[in-house]
C-alpha positions in Angstrom: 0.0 0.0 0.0 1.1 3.5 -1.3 1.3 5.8 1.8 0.7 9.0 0.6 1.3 11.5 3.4 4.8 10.4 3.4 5.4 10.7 -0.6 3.7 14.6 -0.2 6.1 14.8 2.6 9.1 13.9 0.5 8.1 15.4 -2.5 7.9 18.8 -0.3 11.7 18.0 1.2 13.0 17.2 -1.9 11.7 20.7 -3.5 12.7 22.8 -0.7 16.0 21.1 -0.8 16.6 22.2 -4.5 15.6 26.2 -3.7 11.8 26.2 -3.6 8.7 26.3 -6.5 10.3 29.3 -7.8 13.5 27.4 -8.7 11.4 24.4 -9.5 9.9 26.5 -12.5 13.5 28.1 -13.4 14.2 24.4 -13.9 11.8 23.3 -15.7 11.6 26.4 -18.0 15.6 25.5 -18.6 14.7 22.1 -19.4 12.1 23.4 -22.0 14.4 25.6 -23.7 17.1 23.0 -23.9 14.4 20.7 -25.5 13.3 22.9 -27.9 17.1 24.5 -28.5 19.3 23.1 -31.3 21.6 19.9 -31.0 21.5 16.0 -31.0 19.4 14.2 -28.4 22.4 13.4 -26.8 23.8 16.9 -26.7 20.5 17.9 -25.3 20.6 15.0 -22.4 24.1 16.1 -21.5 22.6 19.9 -21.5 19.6 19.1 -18.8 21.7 16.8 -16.9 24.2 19.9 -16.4 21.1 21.9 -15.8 19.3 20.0 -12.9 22.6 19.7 -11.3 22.4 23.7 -10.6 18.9 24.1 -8.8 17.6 27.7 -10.3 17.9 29.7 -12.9 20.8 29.7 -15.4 24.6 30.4 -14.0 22.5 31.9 -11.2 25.4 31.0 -8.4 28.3 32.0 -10.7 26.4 35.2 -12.1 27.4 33.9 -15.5 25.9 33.3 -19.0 25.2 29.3 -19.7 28.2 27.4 -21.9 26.9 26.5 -25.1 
């Protein structure tokens, strides 16, 4: 049996833990533009997996422009 209050519970950690919703949408509106930019799949996996690794925005810790 699923036990839900627990999975809400991690679910909430886990997003807190990478910066809050508003980092959670930075993320996924990176993601999106990396699927949609130019490149082979593979390029584009090794993109996102670059990408979640920073939680946020773009070069937001480093204040600098993404490497492409």
């Amino acid at each position: 049996m699923v036990n839900l209050k627990r999975l809400t519970d991690r679910a909430k950690q886990l997003v807190q833990k990478r910066g809050g919703t508003d980092a959670l949408k930075e993320d996924a509106e990176e993601l999106k533009d990396i699927a949609k930019g130019e490149g082979s799949l593979k390029d584009k996996a090794k993109q996102a997996t670059e990408a979640v690794k920073d939680p946020g925005a773009r070069g937001e810790k480093e204040g600098k422009p993404p490497e492409r």
